[in-house]
N, C-alpha and C positions, 0 to 999 in steps of 0.2 A: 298127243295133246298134254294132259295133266298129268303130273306124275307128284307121287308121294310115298313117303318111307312107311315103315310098317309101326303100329302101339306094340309095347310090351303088353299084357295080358295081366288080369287082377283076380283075384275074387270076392266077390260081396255074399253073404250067404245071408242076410238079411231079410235082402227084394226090398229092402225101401226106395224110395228117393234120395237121389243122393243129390250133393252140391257140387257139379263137376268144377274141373280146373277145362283152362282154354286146351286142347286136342284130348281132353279128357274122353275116353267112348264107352258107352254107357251098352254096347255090344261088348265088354269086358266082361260082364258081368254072366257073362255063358261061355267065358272062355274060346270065342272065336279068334283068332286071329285075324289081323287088316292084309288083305292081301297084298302086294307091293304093285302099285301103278295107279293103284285106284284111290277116286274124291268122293267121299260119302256124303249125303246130303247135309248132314252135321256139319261139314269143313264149310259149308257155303251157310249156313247157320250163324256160326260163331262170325266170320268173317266177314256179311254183309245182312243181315237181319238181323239179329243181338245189337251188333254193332252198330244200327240204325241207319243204314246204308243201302234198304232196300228202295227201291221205286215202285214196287206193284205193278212189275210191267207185266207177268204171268209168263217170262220167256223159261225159266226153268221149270215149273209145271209144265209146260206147251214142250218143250225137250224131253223130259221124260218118258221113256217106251214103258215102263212099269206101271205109272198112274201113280206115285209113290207118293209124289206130292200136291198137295192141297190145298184149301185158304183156310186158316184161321178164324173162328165165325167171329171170335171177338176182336182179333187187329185187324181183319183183313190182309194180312200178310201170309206168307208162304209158310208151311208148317207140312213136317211127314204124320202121311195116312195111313202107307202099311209099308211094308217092309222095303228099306234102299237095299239095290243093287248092287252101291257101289261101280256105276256105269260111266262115271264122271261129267254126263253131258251138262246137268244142268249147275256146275260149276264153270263148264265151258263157254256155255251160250250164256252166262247171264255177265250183262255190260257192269257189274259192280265188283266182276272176279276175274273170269277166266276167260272172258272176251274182249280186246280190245276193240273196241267199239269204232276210234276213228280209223281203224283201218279198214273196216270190214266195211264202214260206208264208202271206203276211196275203193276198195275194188268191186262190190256192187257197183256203184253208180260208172265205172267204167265199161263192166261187164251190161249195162242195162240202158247203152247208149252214150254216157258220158253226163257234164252239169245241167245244169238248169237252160234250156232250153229258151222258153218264152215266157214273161210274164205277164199276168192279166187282170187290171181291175174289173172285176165280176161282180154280178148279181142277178138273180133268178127272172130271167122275162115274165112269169106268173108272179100278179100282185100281192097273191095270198101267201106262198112262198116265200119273199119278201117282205112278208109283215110277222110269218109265224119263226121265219130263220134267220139264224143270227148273223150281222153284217152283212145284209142282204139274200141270204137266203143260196148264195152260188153251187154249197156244198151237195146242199139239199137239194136243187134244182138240177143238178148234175147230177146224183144221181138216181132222181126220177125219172130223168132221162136214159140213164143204161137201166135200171128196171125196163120202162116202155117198149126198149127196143130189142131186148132180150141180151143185150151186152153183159150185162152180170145177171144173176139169179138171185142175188139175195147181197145183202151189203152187213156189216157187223159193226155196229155202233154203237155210241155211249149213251144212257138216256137218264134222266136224275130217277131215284126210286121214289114210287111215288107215297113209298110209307115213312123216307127216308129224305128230306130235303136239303139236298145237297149231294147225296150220296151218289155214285154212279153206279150204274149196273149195265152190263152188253146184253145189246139182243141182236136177233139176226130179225132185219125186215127182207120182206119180199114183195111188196105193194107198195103205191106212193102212197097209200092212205096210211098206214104202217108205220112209213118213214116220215111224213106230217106227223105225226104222233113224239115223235124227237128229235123231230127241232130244235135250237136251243143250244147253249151251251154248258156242259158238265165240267166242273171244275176238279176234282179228284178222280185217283185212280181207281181202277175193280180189278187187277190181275185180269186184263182184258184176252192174251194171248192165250192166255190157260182157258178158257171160254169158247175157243173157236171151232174146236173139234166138238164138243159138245152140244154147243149149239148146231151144230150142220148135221149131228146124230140123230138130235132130237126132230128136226123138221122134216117134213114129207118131201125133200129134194132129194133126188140123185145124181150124183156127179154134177154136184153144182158150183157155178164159176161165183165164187164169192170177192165183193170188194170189202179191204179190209178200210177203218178210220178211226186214226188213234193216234196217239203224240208220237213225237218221234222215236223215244226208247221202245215203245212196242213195233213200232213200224221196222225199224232195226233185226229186233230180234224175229221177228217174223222173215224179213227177207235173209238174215243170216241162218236161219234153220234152213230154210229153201235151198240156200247158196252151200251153203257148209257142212248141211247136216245128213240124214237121212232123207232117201226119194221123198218116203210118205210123209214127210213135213210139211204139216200145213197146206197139203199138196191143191185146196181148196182157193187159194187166193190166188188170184187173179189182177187182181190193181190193188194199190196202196195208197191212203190220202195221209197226209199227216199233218197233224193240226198242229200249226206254230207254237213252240213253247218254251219258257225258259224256267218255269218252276209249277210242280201242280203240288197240292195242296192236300194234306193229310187230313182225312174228315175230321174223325172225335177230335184235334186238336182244335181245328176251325169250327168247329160246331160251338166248342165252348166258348172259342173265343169271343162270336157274336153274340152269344146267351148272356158273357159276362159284361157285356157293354149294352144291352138292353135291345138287341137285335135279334129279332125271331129270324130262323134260316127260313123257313117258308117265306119269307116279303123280301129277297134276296133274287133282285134280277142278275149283276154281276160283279165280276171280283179282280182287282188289280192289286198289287204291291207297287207305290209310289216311296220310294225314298224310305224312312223307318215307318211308314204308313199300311195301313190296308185299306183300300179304297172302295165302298160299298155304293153299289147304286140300285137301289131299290124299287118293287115294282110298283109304287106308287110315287117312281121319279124323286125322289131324296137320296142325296149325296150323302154319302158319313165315312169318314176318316177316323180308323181307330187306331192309335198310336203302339206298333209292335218293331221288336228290333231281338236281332240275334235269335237266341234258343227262345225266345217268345212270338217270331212268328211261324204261324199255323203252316209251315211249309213242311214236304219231304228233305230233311238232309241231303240224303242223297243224289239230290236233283244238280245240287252246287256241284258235282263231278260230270255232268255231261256238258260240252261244249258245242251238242249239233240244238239247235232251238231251231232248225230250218229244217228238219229232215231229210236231209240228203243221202236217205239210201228208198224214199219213196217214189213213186212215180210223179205224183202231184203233190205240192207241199199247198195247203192252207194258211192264213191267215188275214192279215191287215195291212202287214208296215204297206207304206208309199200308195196306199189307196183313201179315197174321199170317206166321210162319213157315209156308213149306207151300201157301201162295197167291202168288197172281200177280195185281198190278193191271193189269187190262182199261179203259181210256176209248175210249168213242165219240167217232171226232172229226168225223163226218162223218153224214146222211142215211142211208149206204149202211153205214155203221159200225154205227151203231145199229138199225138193221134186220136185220142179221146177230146180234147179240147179243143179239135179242129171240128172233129164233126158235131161239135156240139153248140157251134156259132149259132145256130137259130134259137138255142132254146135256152142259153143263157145271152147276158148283157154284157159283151165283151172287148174292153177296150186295152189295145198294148199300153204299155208301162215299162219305162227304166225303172227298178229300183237298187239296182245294181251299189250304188252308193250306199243307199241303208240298209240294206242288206251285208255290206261288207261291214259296217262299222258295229253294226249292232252283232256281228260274227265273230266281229275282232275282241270285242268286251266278254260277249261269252267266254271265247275261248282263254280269255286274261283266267276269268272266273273258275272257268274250272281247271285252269294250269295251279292254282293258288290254290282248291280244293283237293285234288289229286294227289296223294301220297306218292304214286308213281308217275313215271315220265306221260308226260306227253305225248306220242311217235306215231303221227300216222305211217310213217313206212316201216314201225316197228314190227314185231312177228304175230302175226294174227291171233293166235295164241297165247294168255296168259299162265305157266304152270304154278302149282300152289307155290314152293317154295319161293318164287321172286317175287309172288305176291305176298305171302307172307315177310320178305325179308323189306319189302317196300313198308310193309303198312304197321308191323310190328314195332309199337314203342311211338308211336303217334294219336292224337287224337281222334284215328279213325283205326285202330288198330282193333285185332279179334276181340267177342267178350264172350266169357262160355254160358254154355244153356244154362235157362231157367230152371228152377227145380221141376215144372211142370211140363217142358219141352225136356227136358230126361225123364221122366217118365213116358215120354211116347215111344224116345226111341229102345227102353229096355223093353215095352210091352211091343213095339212091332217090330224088331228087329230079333 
């Protein structure tokens, strides 16, 4: 997989903080040397988190056999815990480095049946369902439906924090009463894949068939650690939903935003990006339009580099395009997708649908989007594997090129390394 050359070796006899340079290692400072072949967490640091390129999807926490890395309490972003390995996976598995991501979805989804299947304007047969879930309530309803029937054990979900408005957090439900409980739509990330082992620790299930539901960079990474990585990956999930998306949205950026236009986040039912706009609609039914553009709006950078907004390495992809107000469009994208959404004709409101056309065109402008984002190629049938050096030799001397640690992120890795 990744391969990289070795640092010369320094010494600091100080121990202060220092102000590294970009491949600066801050493990120089005890005289180890970098062994040759190995991606330190650092390399994925400077290259995709410094450099503002992360997504919060959790797929390099969730890769890591060490436990090495963790979240950040104050960005929510990835930061090491205790000592890197040096093992390189979670430079491998993560879609802003050492993964390329549209290929890994073109051989999942061939290996997991092939495209999308069928699609369905949905919505939950239960009223309440339907009035507590969002764009009818299908998600939810489906899967109160494999809860009841013992089809999955528990499902792992986003649900807003309830100290934190807007904020997402995962939990794992196991009851519908549970899963009524988060309903709703979360608009930001929580390193949701780094979450899933933990959660399934922490609950009184054993060996339980878990469905995962998350956008599509986590849905990705979750079925590329299954597909690519080690057995015990994620070896819990069982179905995968992914929520249609083409950009999610950085909290503290978006929090302030609406503070500074005189919009409390709590009276915030939902959230669109119209043209240089952000589109607020409120829970007491008010529209507002707050005028953002470029590096002013509350978005993930890095989101502008993904080109799948459909999730096409999930079993079922979520959303809306080509369904009425009140529904939710359902596509099988998998064997296991569509076996689930046959037997679940009674209990959700399901009618076929072409959307085949908006689907391809709103696919076609992604992918413009993030051809124009992407320092490097494009290539779904390029090599599964990104190694540092083409990554670096792509992304060096561009506006998304490596930035070195913080004084305070070298501090972590001289005290845990």
């Amino acid at each position: 997989m990744s391969q990289k050359n070795s640092h010369n070796t320094t010494t600091d006899t100080d121990r202060q903080p220092r102000i590294p340079t970009i491949g600066d290692d801050p493990r120089d400072a005890k005289e180890i040397a970098d062994p040759r072949g190995k991606i330190w967490f650092r390399d994925l640091d400077e290259a995709v988190i410094e450099a503002d390129r992360c997504i919060q999807c959790g797929t390099c926490e969730a890769a890591c056999p060490s436990g090495s890395i963790g979240v950040d309490e104050l960005d929510g972003r990835p930061t090491l815990v205790k000592m890197c390995t040096g093992c390189s996976l979670c430079w491998d598995f993560c879609p802003r480095s050492g993964m390329r991501y549209e290929r890994a979805n073109d051989i999942i989804q061939d290996r997991s049946g092939g495209r999308a299947q069928v699609t369905y304007a949905a919505r939950a047969a239960n009223e309440i369902l339907q009035t507590r879930g969002q764009n009818g309530g299908a998600v939810t309803g489906l899967l109160a439906r494999l809860l009841e029937t013992g089809v999955i054990d528990g499902a792992v979900v986003a649900q807003e924090d309830p100290d934190k408005p807007l904020k997402g957090q995962s939990r794992l439900v196991t009851t519908k009463e549970e899963l009524a409980e988060t309903a709703g739509s979360v608009f930001t990330q929580m390193m949701q894949l780094g979450r899933v082992e933990e959660l399934v620790a922490k609950s009184d299930l054993t060996d339980p068939d878990i469905a995962l539901v998350g956008t599509p960079c986590v849905i990705t990474g979750a079925r590329s650690l299954q597909e690519f990585g080690r057995d015990s990956h994620l070896q819990h999930i069982t179905l995968t939903i992914a929520l249609m998306c083409t950009q999610s949205f950085e909290y503290e950026h978006l929090r302030s935003t609406l503070i500074d236009a005189g919009v409390r986040p709590s009276e915030v039912s939902s959230l669109s990006l119209v043209g240089d706009g952000l589109r607020i609609q409120t829970k007491s039914s008010e529209t507002i339009t707050i005028e953002v553009s470029g590096n002013d709006a509350p978005t993930m950078p890095g989101c502008d580099e993904c080109a799948d907004f459909v999730g096409k390495a999930a079993d079922i992809s979520a959303g809306t395009i080509g369904s009425q107000s009140g529904h939710s469009t359902l596509i099988a994208r998998s064997d296991v997708g569509g076996e689930i959404l046959r037997d679940c004709k009674k209990h959700l409101e399901l009618t076929e649908i072409d959307t085949e056309t908006a689907v391809n065109h709103l696919e076609s402008w992604n992918k413009k989007q993030a051809e124009s984002a992407l320092s490097r190629d494009f290539d779904p049938e390029g090599e599964l594997f990104i190694d540092y050096e083409e990554h670096r030799a792509a992304y060096d001397d561009t506006e998304r090129e490596p930035q070195p640690h913080n004084p305070a992120r070298c501090y972590q890795y001289e005290r845990w390394c």
